[in-house]
C-alpha positions in Angstrom: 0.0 0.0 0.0 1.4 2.9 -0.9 1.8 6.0 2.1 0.2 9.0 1.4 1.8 12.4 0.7 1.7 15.4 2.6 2.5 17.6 -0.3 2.3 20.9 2.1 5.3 19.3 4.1 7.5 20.3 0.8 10.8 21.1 1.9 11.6 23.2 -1.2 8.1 24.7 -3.2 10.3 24.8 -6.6 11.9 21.7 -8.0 13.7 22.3 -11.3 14.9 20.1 -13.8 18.0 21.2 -15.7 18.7 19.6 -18.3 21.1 20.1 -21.8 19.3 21.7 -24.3 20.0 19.1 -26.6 18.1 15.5 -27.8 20.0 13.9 -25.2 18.5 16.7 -22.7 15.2 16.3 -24.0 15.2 12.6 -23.3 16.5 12.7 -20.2 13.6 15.3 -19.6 10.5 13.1 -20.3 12.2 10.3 -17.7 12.3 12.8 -14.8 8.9 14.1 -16.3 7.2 10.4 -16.7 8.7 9.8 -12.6 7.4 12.9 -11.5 3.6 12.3 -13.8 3.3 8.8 -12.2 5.4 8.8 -8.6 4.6 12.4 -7.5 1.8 13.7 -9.5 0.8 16.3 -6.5 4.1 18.0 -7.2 2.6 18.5 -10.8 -1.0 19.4 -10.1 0.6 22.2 -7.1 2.6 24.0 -9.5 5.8 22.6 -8.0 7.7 21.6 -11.0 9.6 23.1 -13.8 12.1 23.0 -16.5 14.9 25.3 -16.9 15.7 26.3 -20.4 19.8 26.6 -21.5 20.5 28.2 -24.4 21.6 26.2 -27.1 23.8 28.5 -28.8 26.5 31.4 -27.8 27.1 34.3 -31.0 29.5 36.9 -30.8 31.2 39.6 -32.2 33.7 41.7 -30.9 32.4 42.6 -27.4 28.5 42.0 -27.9 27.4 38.5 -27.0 23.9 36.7 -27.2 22.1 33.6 -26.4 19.9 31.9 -28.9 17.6 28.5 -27.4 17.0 27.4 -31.2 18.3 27.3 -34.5 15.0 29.3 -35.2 16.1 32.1 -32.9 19.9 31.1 -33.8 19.2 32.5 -37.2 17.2 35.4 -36.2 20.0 37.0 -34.0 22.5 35.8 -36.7 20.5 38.8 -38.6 21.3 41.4 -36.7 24.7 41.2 -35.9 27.0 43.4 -38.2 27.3 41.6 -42.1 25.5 38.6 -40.5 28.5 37.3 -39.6 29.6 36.1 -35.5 31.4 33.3 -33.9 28.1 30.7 -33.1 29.6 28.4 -30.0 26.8 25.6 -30.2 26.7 24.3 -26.0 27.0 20.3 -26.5 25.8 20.6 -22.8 25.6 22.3 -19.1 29.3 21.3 -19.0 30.6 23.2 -21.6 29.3 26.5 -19.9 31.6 28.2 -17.4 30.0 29.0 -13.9 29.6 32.7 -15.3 27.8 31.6 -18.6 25.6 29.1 -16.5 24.3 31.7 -14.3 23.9 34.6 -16.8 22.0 32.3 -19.1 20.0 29.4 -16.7 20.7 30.1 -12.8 19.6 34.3 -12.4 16.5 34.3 -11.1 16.5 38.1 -12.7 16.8 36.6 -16.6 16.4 32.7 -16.7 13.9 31.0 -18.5 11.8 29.0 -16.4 8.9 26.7 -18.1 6.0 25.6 -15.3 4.9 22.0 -15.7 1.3 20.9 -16.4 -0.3 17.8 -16.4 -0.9 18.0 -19.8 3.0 18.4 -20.7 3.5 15.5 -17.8 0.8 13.2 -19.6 2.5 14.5 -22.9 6.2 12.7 -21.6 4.5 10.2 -20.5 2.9 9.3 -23.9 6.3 9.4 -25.0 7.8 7.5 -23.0 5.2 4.7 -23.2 5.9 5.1 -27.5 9.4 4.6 -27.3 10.1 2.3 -24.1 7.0 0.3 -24.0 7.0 -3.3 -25.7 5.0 -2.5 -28.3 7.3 -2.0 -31.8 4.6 -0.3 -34.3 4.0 2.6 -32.3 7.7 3.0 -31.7 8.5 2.4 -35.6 5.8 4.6 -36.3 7.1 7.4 -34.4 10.8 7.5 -35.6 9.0 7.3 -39.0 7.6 10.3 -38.6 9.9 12.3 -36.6 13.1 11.2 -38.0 13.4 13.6 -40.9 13.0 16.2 -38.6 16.3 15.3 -36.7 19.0 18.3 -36.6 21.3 17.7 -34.6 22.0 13.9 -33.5 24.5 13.0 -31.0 25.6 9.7 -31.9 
């Protein structure tokens, strides 16, 4: 039988997941998401969960710097830097930031991007999860089928 939850006995009211902002990052988000959905929904349904979004891409030139979190917005700010042309530094990971870059960009409560959890997203990752890890093959064939062209950036 499993114990009940006092959800008000919280020691922290914020949990955030943190993860690379790649496909390797986005998997690893639907686990915790799919552990939290079916272990710990109550931290979902209170508002208690969230993802923190690490840009994807670092462009300079001379002194200016910005952070893009797509290719979409990659190539938007690619626009307006001077002949369109800037270092791009593509983050493989959280690891390849240095403490500095991490705060600026994921930690500062002042500037970071911070994506409240639903049960819909939660029920979502779960979906997901049962598509790809679950024991049936079709819907797991069908689903690289029809994703797989849109692949970017694979990390083999």
């Amino acid at each position: 039988e499993e114990a009940e939850r006092d959800i008000s006995k919280l020691r922290y009211h914020s949990i955030i997941l943190m993860a690379d902002a790649d496909v390797d990052g986005a998997h690893i988000r639907t686990l915790l998401l799919t552990f939290f959905y079916r272990q710990m929904p109550e931290v979902i349904t209170n508002g208690h969960l969230f993802i923190a979004q690490p840009p994807l891409y670092k462009i300079s030139q001379g002194k200016r710097s910005e952070y893009a979190y797509s290719d979409e917005q990659k190539e938007k700010l690619l626009k307006t830097f001077e002949d369109g042309k800037a270092y791009i530094q593509r983050y493989k990971g959280l690891g390849e930031m240095n403490p500095q870059q991490l705060w600026e960009t994921t930690m500062d409560p002042e500037v970071r991007s911070m994506i409240r959890v639903t049960v819909e997203d939660a029920e979502r990752a779960d979906k997901v999860f049962d598509t790809l890890m679950g024991s049936d093959v079709l819907p797991r064939k069908k689903f690289i089928q029809t994703h797989a062209k849109k692949v970017r950036n694979l990390d083999i």
